[in-house]
C-alpha positions in Angstrom: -98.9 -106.8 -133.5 -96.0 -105.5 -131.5 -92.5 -105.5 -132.7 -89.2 -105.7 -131.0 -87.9 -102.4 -130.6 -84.7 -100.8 -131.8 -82.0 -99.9 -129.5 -79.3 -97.6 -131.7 -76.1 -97.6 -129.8 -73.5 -94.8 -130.9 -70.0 -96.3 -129.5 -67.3 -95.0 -131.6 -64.7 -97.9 -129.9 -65.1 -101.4 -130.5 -63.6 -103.5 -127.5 -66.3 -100.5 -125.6 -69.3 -102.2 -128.4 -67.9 -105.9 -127.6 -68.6 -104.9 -123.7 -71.8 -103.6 -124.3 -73.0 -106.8 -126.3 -72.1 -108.7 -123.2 -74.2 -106.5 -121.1 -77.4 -106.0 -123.2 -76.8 -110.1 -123.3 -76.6 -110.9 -119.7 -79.0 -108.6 -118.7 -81.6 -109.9 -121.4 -82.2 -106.6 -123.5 -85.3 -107.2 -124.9 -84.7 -105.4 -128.3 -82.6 -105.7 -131.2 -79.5 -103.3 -131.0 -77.7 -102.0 -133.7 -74.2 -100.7 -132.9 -72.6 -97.9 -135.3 -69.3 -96.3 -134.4 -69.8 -92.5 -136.5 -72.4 -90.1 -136.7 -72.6 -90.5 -140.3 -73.3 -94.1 -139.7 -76.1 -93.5 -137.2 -77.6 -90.8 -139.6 -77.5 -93.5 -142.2 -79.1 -96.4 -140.9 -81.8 -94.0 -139.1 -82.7 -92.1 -142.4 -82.1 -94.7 -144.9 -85.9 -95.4 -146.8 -84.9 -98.5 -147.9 -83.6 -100.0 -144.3 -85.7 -103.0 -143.4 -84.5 -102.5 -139.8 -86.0 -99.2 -139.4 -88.8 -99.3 -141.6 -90.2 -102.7 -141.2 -93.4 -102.1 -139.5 -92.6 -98.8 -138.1 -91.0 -99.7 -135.1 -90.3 -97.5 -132.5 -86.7 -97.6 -130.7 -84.2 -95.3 -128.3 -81.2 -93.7 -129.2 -78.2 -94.2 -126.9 -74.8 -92.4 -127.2 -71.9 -94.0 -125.4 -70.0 -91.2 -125.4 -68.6 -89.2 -122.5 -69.9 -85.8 -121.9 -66.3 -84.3 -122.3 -66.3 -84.7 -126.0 -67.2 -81.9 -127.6 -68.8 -83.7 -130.9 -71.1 -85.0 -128.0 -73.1 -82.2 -128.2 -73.1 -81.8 -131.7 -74.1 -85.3 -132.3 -76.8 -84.5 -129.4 -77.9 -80.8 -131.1 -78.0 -82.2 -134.6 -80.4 -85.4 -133.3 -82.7 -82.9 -131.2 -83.0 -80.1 -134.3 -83.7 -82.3 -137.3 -87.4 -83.1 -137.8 -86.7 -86.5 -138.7 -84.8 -87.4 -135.4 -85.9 -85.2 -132.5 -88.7 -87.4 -131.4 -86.8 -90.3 -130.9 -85.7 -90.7 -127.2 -82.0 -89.7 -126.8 -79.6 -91.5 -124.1 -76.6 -90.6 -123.0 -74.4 -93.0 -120.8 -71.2 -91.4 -120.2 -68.5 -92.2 -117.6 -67.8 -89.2 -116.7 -69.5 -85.8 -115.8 -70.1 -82.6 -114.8 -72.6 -81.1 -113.6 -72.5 -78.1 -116.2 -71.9 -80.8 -118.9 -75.3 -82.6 -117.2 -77.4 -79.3 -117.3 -76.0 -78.6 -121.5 -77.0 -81.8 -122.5 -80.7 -81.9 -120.9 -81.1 -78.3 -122.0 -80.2 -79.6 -125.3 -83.1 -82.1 -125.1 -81.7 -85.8 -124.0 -84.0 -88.1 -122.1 -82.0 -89.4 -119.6 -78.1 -89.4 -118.9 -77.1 -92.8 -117.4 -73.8 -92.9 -115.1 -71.7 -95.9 -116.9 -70.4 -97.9 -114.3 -66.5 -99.2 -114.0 -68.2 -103.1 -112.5 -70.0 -105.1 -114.9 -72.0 -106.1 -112.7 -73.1 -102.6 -111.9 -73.9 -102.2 -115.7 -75.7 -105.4 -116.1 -78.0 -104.0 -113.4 -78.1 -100.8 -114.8 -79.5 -102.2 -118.3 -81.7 -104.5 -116.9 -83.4 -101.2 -115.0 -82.7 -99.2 -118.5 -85.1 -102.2 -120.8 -88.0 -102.7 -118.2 -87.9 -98.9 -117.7 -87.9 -98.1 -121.9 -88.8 -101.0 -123.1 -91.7 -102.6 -120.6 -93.5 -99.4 -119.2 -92.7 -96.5 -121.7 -94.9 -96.0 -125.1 -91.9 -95.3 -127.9 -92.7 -93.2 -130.8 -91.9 -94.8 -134.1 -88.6 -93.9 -135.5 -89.9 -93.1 -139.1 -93.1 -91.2 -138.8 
Protein backbone atom coordinates (compact mmCIF):
# COMPACT_ATOMS: atom_id res chain seq x y z
CA UNK A 1 0.00 0.00 0.00
CA UNK A 2 1.21 3.42 -0.89
CA UNK A 3 1.60 6.26 1.61
CA UNK A 4 1.40 9.91 1.22
CA UNK A 5 4.66 11.22 0.98
CA UNK A 6 6.60 13.71 3.08
CA UNK A 7 7.40 17.11 1.92
CA UNK A 8 10.00 18.73 4.67
CA UNK A 9 9.97 22.45 4.15
CA UNK A 10 13.03 24.37 5.77
CA UNK A 11 11.57 28.21 5.96
CA UNK A 12 13.21 29.87 8.74
CA UNK A 13 10.30 32.96 8.49
CA UNK A 14 6.86 32.33 9.34
CA UNK A 15 4.56 34.88 7.36
CA UNK A 16 7.24 33.13 4.27
CA UNK A 17 5.66 29.31 5.86
CA UNK A 18 1.96 30.93 6.16
CA UNK A 19 2.57 31.78 2.18
CA UNK A 20 3.74 28.54 1.39
CA UNK A 21 0.69 26.68 3.10
CA UNK A 22 -1.47 28.77 0.87
CA UNK A 23 0.41 27.55 -2.19
CA UNK A 24 0.95 23.79 -1.47
CA UNK A 25 -3.10 24.33 -0.71
CA UNK A 26 -4.23 25.89 -3.87
CA UNK A 27 -2.23 24.01 -5.91
CA UNK A 28 -3.40 20.70 -4.28
CA UNK A 29 0.12 19.29 -2.97
CA UNK A 30 -0.54 15.88 -2.69
CA UNK A 31 1.65 15.15 0.40
CA UNK A 32 1.73 15.95 3.87
CA UNK A 33 4.26 18.91 4.61
CA UNK A 34 5.89 19.53 7.59
CA UNK A 35 7.33 23.06 8.06
CA UNK A 36 10.49 23.59 10.54
CA UNK A 37 12.10 26.94 10.74
CA UNK A 38 16.09 25.67 12.00
CA UNK A 39 18.34 23.16 10.96
CA UNK A 40 18.35 21.61 14.23
CA UNK A 41 14.61 21.29 13.84
CA UNK A 42 14.82 19.61 10.41
CA UNK A 43 17.67 17.31 11.78
CA UNK A 44 15.27 16.34 14.53
CA UNK A 45 12.14 15.40 13.06
CA UNK A 46 14.27 13.59 10.11
CA UNK A 47 16.39 11.45 12.62
CA UNK A 48 14.05 11.14 15.42
CA UNK A 49 13.45 6.95 15.83
CA UNK A 50 10.45 7.50 17.58
CA UNK A 51 8.71 10.04 14.95
CA UNK A 52 5.52 8.51 13.68
CA UNK A 53 5.66 10.90 10.74
CA UNK A 54 8.83 9.62 9.42
CA UNK A 55 8.79 6.21 10.41
CA UNK A 56 5.34 5.10 9.89
CA UNK A 57 5.54 2.77 7.05
CA UNK A 58 8.72 4.01 5.77
CA UNK A 59 7.68 6.67 3.65
CA UNK A 60 9.60 8.21 1.26
CA UNK A 61 9.49 12.28 1.01
CA UNK A 62 11.67 15.41 -0.56
CA UNK A 63 13.52 17.88 1.20
CA UNK A 64 12.98 21.55 0.30
CA UNK A 65 14.99 24.51 1.63
CA UNK A 66 13.32 27.96 1.20
CA UNK A 67 16.19 29.65 1.63
CA UNK A 68 17.97 32.05 -0.78
CA UNK A 69 21.23 31.03 -2.16
CA UNK A 70 22.93 34.22 -0.64
CA UNK A 71 22.99 32.77 2.83
CA UNK A 72 25.83 31.34 3.60
CA UNK A 73 24.34 28.59 6.28
CA UNK A 74 22.63 27.54 2.90
CA UNK A 75 25.28 25.58 1.97
CA UNK A 76 26.04 24.24 5.18
CA UNK A 77 22.59 23.18 5.77
CA UNK A 78 22.93 21.75 1.91
CA UNK A 79 26.76 20.08 2.69
CA UNK A 80 25.66 18.67 6.05
CA UNK A 81 22.20 17.03 4.30
CA UNK A 82 24.43 15.59 1.25
CA UNK A 83 27.45 14.12 3.63
CA UNK A 84 25.60 12.37 6.38
CA UNK A 85 24.59 8.74 5.57
CA UNK A 86 21.31 9.15 7.05
CA UNK A 87 20.23 12.17 4.87
CA UNK A 88 22.07 12.19 1.48
CA UNK A 89 19.61 10.06 -0.26
CA UNK A 90 16.81 12.02 0.25
CA UNK A 91 16.08 14.47 -2.67
CA UNK A 92 17.18 17.97 -1.79
CA UNK A 93 15.28 21.22 -3.15
CA UNK A 94 16.20 24.50 -3.15
CA UNK A 95 13.71 27.36 -4.01
CA UNK A 96 15.40 30.52 -3.60
CA UNK A 97 14.51 33.98 -4.94
CA UNK A 98 17.47 34.97 -5.82
CA UNK A 99 20.69 33.69 -7.63
CA UNK A 100 23.67 33.44 -9.21
CA UNK A 101 24.91 31.61 -11.38
CA UNK A 102 28.16 30.68 -9.32
CA UNK A 103 25.76 30.20 -6.26
CA UNK A 104 23.65 27.73 -8.90
CA UNK A 105 26.82 25.72 -9.97
CA UNK A 106 28.06 25.39 -5.69
CA UNK A 107 24.86 24.18 -4.77
CA UNK A 108 24.47 21.34 -7.62
CA UNK A 109 28.11 20.46 -7.15
CA UNK A 110 27.16 20.13 -3.58
CA UNK A 111 24.50 17.59 -4.64
CA UNK A 112 20.87 19.28 -4.66
CA UNK A 113 18.20 17.94 -7.05
CA UNK A 114 16.74 20.73 -8.40
CA UNK A 115 16.93 24.60 -7.62
CA UNK A 116 13.46 26.06 -8.22
CA UNK A 117 13.32 30.05 -9.06
CA UNK A 118 10.61 31.29 -6.29
CA UNK A 119 8.46 33.58 -8.01
CA UNK A 120 7.27 37.27 -6.68
CA UNK A 121 3.22 36.36 -8.25
CA UNK A 122 1.37 33.76 -6.43
CA UNK A 123 0.02 32.78 -9.12
CA UNK A 124 3.39 32.00 -10.64
CA UNK A 125 4.13 29.84 -7.51
CA UNK A 126 0.90 28.03 -7.43
CA UNK A 127 1.86 26.93 -10.98
CA UNK A 128 5.14 26.27 -10.04
CA UNK A 129 4.08 23.66 -7.24
CA UNK A 130 1.50 22.23 -9.08
CA UNK A 131 4.52 21.32 -11.82
CA UNK A 132 6.94 20.59 -8.62
CA UNK A 133 3.99 17.53 -7.05
CA UNK A 134 3.13 15.89 -10.45
CA UNK A 135 6.79 16.03 -11.29
CA UNK A 136 8.04 14.42 -7.49
CA UNK A 137 5.29 13.26 -6.43
CA UNK A 138 3.27 11.53 -9.55
CA UNK A 139 6.23 10.32 -11.91
CA UNK A 140 9.38 10.06 -9.64
CA UNK A 141 10.13 6.78 -7.47
CA UNK A 142 11.27 8.51 -3.81
CA UNK A 143 13.58 6.63 -1.66
CA UNK A 144 12.39 6.13 1.89
CA UNK A 145 13.62 8.65 4.30
CA UNK A 146 14.69 6.08 6.94
CA UNK A 147 16.39 3.26 5.29
Amino acid sequence: MLTTPLLFILEPDTDEQAQLVNTFESARVSAEFRFVSTEEELLSLLSDQNNSITHRDKRRGVIMLAMDLFRKDTYRIIKHLKTHSDYAHIPLVIMSKTFSASQLEEAYRLGVNSVVHKPLRNVSMIKIMEIFDEYWFEHVSLPRINQ
